[in-house]
C-alpha positions as CSV (number, residue, x, y, z in Angstrom):
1,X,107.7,293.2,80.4
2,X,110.6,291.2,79.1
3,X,113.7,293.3,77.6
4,X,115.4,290.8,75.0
5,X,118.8,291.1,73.8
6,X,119.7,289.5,70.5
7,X,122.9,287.5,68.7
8,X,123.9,286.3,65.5
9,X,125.5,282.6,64.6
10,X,126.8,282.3,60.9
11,X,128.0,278.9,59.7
12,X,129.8,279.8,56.5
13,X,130.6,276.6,54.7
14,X,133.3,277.0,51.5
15,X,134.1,274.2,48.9
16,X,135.2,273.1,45.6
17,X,135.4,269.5,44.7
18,X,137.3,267.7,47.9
19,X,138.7,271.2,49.3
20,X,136.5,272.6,51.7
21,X,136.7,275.3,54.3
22,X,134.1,275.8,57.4
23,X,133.5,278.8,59.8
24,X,131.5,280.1,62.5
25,X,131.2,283.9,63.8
26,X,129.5,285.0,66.7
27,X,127.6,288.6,66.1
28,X,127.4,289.8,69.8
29,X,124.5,292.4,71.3
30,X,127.0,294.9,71.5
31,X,127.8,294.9,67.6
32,X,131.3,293.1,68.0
33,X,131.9,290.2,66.1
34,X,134.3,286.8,67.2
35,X,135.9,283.9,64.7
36,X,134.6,280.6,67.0
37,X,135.8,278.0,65.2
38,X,137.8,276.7,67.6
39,X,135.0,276.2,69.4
40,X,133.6,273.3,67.3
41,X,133.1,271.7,64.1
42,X,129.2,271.3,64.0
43,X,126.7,274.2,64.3
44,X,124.7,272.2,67.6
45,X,128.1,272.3,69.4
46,X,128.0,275.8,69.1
47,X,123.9,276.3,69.5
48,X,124.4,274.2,72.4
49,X,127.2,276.0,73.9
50,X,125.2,279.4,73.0
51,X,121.9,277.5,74.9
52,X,124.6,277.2,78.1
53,X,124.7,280.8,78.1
54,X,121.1,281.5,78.2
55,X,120.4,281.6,74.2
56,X,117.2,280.5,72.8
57,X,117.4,279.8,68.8
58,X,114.6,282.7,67.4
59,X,115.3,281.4,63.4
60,X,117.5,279.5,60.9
61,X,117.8,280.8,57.3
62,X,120.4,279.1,54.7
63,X,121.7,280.9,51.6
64,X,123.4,278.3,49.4
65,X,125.3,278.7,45.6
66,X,126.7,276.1,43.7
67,X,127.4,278.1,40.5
68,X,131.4,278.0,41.2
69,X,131.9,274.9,43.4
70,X,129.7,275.4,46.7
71,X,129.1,277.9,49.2
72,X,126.8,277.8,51.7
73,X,125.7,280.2,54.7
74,X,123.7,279.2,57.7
75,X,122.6,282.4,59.9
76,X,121.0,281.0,63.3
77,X,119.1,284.5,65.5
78,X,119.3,284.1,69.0
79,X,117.9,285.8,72.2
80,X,117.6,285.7,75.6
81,X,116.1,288.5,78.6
82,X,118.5,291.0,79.3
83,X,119.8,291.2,83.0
């Protein structure tokens, strides 16, 4: 049987009018949690990079609000076999 070990991507994207702020945290197995924006601009840079590392997408789900200028979240779930 396969023993799965599972991640968390969230693209959080932050905006009013021409202002706009994006970021990307990576929720690790072990609970931590890592700012990688530096990493890249665009979520498939970092599913891609994630995919390098032996990450399969699982699910996306996006939350978005545009009461008060726009915010949206983009959670990608990730998994691979433990080793």
């Amino acid at each position: 049987m396969v023993a799965w070990e599972y991640a968390l991507l969230v693209r959080r994207y932050q905006g009013q009018g021409r202002n706009f702020h994006v970021s990307f945290v990576w929720y690790a197995p072990d609970g931590s949690r890592k700012d990688i924006t530096a990493f890249g601009d665009t979520a498939i840079a970092h599913l891609n990079r994630a995919g390098r590392e032996g990450w399969e997408l699982v699910s996306a789900a996006e939350d978005v609000n545009n009461v008060q200028g726009s915010t949206e979240v983009h959670r990608y779930h990730l998994k691979r076999p433990m080793n």
